[in-house]
N, C-alpha and C positions, 0 to 999 in steps of 0.2 A: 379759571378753568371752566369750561363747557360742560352741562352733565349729560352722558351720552345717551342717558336712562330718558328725559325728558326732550322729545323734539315732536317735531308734526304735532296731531293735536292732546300726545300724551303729556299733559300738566304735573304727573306725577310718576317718581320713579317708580321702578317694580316695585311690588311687595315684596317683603323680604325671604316672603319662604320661596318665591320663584326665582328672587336671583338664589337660593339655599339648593334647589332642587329639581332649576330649569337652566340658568345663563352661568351658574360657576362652576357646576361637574364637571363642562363639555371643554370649557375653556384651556384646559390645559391642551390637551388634543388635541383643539382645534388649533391650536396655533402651532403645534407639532407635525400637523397633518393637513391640516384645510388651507391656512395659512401663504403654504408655497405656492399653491397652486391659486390662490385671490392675488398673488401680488403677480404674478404672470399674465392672468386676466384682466387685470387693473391694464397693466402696462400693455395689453394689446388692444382693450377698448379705448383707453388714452390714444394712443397711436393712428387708428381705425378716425375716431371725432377727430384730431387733428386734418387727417390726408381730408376729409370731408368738409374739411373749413367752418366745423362746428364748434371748434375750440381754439384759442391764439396759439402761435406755437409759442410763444414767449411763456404762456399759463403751461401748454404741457411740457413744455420744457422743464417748468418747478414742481409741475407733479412726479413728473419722470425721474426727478433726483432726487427726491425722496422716497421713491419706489424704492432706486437701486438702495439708498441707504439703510432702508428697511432687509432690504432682501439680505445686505450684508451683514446686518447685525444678528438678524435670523440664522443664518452660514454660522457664526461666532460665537452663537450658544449667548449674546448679551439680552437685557430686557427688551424688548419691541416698543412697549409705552411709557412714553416718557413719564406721565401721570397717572395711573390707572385711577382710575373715579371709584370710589365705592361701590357704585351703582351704574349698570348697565343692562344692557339689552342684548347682549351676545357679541360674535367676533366681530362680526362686520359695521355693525355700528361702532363699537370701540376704534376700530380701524380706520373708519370715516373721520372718524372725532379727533385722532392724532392728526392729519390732515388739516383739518380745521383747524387748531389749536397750534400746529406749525406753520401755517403759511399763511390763514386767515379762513374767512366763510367764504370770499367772493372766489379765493384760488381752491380751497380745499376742499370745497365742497360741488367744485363744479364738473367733474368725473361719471355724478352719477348720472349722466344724462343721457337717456333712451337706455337705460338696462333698470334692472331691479336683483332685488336679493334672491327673488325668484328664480331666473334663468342662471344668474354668477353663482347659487347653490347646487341647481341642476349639472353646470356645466363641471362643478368640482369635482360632483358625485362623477361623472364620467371622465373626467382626467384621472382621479384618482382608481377608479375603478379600473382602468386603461392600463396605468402602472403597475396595478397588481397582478394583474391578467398578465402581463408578461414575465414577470417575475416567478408566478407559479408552473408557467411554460416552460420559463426555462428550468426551473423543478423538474419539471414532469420528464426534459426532455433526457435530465441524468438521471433521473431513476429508469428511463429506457435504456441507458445505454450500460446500466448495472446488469437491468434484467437480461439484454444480449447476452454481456459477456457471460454469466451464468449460464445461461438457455445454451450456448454454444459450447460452453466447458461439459456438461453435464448430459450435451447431446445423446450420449451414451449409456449414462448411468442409471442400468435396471433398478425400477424398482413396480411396486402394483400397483395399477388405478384403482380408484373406488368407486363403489356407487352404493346408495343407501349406507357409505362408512363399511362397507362390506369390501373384502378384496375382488376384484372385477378383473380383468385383464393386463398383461404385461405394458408399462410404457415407459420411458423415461423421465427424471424430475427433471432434467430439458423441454421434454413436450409440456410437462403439466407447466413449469416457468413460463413458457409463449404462449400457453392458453391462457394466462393472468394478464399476462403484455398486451394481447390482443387488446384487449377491455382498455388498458391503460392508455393502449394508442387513438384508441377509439376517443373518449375524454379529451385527450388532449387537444384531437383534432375540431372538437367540436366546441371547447372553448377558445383555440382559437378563432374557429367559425364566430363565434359570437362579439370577437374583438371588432367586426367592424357594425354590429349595430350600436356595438357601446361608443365605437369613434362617431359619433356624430353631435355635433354644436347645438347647444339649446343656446346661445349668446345670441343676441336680436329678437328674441322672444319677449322682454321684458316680464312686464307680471302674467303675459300668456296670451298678450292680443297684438304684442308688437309695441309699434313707436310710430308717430305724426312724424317725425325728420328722418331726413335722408341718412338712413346707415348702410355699413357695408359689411353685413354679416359673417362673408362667405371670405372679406379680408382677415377680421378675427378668426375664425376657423383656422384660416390657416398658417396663422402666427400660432398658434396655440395645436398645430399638426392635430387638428381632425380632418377627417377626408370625406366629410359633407356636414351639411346645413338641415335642422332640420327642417320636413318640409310641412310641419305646422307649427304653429306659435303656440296655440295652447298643448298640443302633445307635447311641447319641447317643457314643457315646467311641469307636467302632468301625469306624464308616462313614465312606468319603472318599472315595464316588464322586461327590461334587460335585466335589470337585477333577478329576477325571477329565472331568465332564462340561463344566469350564470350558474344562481346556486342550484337548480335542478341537476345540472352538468356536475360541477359538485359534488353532489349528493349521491349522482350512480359513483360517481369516482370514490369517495368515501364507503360505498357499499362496497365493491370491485377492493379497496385493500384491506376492508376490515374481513374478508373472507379470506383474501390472502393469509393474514394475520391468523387465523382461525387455525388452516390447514395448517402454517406450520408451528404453531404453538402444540400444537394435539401429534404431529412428526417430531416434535423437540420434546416431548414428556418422557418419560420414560419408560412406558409403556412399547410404544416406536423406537424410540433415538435413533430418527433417521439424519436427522440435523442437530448442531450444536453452536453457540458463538462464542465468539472472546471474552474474555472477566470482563474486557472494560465497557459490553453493552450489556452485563447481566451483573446482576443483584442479588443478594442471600435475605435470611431467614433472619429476623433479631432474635427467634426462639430455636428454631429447629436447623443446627450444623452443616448437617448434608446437603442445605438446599443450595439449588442455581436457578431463580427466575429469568426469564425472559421476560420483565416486567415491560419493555417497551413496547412490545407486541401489543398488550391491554393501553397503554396510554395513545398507539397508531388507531386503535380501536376507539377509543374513546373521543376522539380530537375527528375522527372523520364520521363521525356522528352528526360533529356541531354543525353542518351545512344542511342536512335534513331539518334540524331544528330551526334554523335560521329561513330553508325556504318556506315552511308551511305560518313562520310570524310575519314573513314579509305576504305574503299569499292572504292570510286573513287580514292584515292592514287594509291591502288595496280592495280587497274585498267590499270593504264599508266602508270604501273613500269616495265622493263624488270624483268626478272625473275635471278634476281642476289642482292647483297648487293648494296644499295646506302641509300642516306640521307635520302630521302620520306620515304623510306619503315622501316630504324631503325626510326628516327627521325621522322617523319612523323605520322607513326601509334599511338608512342609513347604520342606525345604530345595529340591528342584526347583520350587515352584509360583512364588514370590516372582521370585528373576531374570527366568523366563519375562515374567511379566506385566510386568516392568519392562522386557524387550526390546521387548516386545510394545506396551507405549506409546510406546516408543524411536520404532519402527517407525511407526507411527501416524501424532505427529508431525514425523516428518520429511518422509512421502509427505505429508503435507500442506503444508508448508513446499516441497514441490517441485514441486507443481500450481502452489501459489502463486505459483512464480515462473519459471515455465515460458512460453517464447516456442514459437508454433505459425508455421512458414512455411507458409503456403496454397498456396505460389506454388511450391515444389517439391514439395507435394502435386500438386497439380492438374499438373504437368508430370511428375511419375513415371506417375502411371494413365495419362494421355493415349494413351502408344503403348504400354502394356499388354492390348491387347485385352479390357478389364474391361466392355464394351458386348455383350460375345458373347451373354449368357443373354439379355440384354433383348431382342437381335436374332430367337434361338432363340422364345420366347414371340411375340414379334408376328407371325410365320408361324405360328405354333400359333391367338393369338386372331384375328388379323384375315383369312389366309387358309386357314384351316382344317386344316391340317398336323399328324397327331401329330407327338406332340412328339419320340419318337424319331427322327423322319422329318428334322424339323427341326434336332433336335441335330445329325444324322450328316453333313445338309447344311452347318449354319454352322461341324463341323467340317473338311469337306472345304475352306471357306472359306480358314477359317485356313491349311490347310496348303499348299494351294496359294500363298494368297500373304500367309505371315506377314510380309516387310518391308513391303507395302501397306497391316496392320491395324494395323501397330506404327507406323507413321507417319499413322495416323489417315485415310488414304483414303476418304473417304466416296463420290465418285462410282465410284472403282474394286469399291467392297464392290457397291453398286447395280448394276454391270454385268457382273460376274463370279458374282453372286447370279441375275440371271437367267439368266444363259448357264447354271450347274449345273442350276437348275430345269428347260430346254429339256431340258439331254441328259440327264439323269437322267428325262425325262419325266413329272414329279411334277406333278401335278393341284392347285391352285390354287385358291381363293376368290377371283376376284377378280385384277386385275392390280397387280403391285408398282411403287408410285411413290416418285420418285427422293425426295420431299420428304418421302415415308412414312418412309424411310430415314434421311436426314439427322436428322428429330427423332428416331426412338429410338436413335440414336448419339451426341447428345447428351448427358453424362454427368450433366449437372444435369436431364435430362429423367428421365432412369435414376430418381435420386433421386428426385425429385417423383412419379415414377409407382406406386412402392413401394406396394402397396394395404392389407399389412395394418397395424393399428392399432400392432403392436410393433415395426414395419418405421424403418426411417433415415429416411422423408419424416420434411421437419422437421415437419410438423403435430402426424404419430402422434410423435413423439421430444418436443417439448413436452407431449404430453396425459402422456406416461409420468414425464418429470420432476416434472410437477406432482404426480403419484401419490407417486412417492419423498419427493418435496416432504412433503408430508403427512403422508404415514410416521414421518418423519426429526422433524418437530415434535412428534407423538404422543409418539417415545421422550424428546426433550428435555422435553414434561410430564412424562412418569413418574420420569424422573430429578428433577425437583426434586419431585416429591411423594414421593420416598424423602427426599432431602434433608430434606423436612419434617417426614419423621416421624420422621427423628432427631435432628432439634434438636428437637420435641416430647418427646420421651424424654430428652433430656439435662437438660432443663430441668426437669419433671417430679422426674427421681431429683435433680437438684441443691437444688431445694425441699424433697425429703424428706428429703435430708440434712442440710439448714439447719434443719429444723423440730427434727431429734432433738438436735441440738445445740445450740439456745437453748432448748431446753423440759429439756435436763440441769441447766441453769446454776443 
């Protein structure tokens, strides 16, 4: 047996602490994960050398059937190597060496020709990364269609906005759900925006300066459904500001639900109980009886963290990398990008899972605002529009209101507001449109009037809060076509190269 550790001009295998500490940690992974995606690229750069009459078809005909046997033993959860050697140099050299050690040096090792571990690294990082990106899309696109159905149930359902945590004016936990969605939809859109700088082919790159023989780059590409080439050699093994540009995306995403997460952890306390969930997504106390955590809320928090942290390791990597292929910058970026995106789905589904099964009380909604004084601004404006009051005139007034008799606003007063609203008016002698009625009063103190009167189109009335859903609506279906028309055109490509791999190998026979 061949030792895979030893070739080119290395005479001697790793040390032991870097296969301890560099080539065995990765290796389980890599062959769980890197793996699929080398033996598809194998099988399309075989394929690519043959049509170019770089290789016999009779040679890749025995490369090709050992691909597939590989691939299917991989399917079947059996060993990949037949041999494993004590000592090696990482996946892809051990990988070469089954090849060689199977079919011989003159057939198994004759594949590697016009690429390098450079670009078929590169090219992983972007398959792989391609794959995820749609998986967390299609995440993204059910936790929209959670936040709808909510945002649309709940269209209705009074309760007060805040600002500075202070009650602020009438809205519904409809509006405040599709101001969350917004941000949501926003993310999505723009990691799928990023899905096609990530589809693009470092393959024909080699170690970053190309290849002396005729290849056909742009044929690999598209055995391997990416929908373009890049159009430099050395940026294709070099550049990994896609990664940068995903986990940034990321990163607001992870901001956007750990705030979600905030607001209704701090509505589900007890304090609020404006929200509640089911036993089977909350957890008690091992000490203290009474308790009901919402502990997953803190773990959505926690987990959409990881993509900040991940962008600013990957950001100072490339930072202090020359601008060429090395370790940091494959290996480097690599090792932070993966977790992330798997926190980041973590996160995903769970806030989804917790919309889902989230109980709204309306009834301590609507009883918190009540003697909140969240009717003030409405009040403010209708001395501005209907008796003609700047509006400074009017604020300064419905604050002297308040102050004077904030137990009368907080217990909802209506005849006391009417009569102590004119008496200010008298002795401040403030000039008037018009005389104020008691009835004028009572409705825009009514807090479902509040709602209802909202005039602009982005506003909490439920009218404008439906027309906006339907928008998001729309959106959100847009990106579910684009995802499966990715989908398609990489079952298109796999199909494709799996025919021409078929062809070269019954036309050997």
């Amino acid at each position: 047996m061949s030792n895979p550790g030893i070739f080119g001009r290395m005479t001697q295998s790793p040390n032991s602490l870097l296969s301890e500490l560099l080539y065995e940690p990765g290796l389980r992974e890599d062959v769980e994960h890197v793996l699929p995606f080398l033996l598809k690229i194998d099988a399309a750069h075989v394929v690519m050398l043959t049509r170019q009459k770089l290789l016999p078809r009779s040679l890749s005909a025995a490369l090709l059937a050992l691909n597939a046997d590989l691939s299917q033993r991989l399917s079947a959860g059996e060993e990949i190597f037949s041999q494993k050697p004590t000592s090696h140099r990482g996946l892809y050299m051990l990988y070469e060496n089954e090849f060689v050690e199977r079919l011989g040096p003159e057939i198994g090792g004759a594949a590697h020709l016009a690429r390098s571990r450079n670009d078929i690294n590169a090219t992983i990082t972007r398959m792989r990364l391609r794959s995820d990106l749609l998986e967390i899309l299609s995440d993204l696109e059910a936790l929209q269609s959670e936040m709808l159905s909510k945002a649309n149930s709940y269209s209705k359902s009074l309760m007060s906005g805040f600002t500075h945590l202070q009650p602020s004016q009438p809205t519904s936990f409809g509006h405040y759900l599709a101001a969350v969605l917004e941000e949501v939809a926003r993310s999505s859109e723009w990691l799928s925006s990023a899905y096609e700088d990530v589809n693009c082919s470092p393959m024909g790159a080699a170690a970053g300066l190309g290849s002396g023989v005729n290849t056909d780059p742009a044929l690999v590409a598209r055995f391997l459904g990416f929908s373009s080439v890049a159009g430099n050699t050395l940026n294709a093994v070099a550049s990994r500001d896609y990664i940068a540009r995903v986990l940034s995306y990321l990163s607001i995403l992870g901001t956007t639900l750990s705030r979600l997460t905030s607001d209704l952890q701090m509505w589900g306390s007890g304090a609020y109980k404006f929200v509640d969930w089911t036993d089977d997504v909350m957890s008690t106390s091992s000490i203290m009886p009474q308790k009901r955590n919402a502990f997953v809320l803190e773990n959505i928090r926690a987990q959409s963290a990881v993509p900040t942290g991940a962008l600013v390791s990957v950001l100072t990597v490339l930072k202090a990398s020359p601008f060429s292929n090395s370790a940091e910058v494959s290996s480097g970026t690599a090792l932070q990008t993966w977790p992330a995106l798997a926190a980041m789905r973590s996160a995903v589904r769970l806030m989804t899972l917790l919309l889902n099964k989230i109980t709204v009380n309306g009834e301590n909604m609507r009883n918190f605002m009540m003697n909140k004084g969240t009717e003030m601004t409405a009040l403010a404006e209708f001395l501005v529009a209907q008796h003609g009051l700047a509006f400074r005139t009017a604020h300064d007034l419905v604050s002297d209101l308040v102050s004077k008799g904030e137990r009368q606003i907080e217990q909802t007063d209506r005849d006391w507001v009417y009569l102590h609203l004119n008496e200010l008016i008298a002795r401040k002698a403030i000039e008037t449109r018009g005389t104020l009625r008691k009835e004028d009063i009572q409705r825009v103190l009514d807090p479902y009037g509040c709602l209802e009167r909202y005039a602009q189109s982005n506003s909490p009335a439920p009218s404008s809060l439906m027309h906006h859903l339907k928008e998001i609506d729309s959106r959100k279906d847009s990106l579910r076509k684009i995802i499966e028309i990715r989908h398609a055109h990489l079952r298109r490509a796999n199909t494709e190269l799996d025919e021409a791999v078929l062809a070269i190998r019954e036309n050997a026979r």
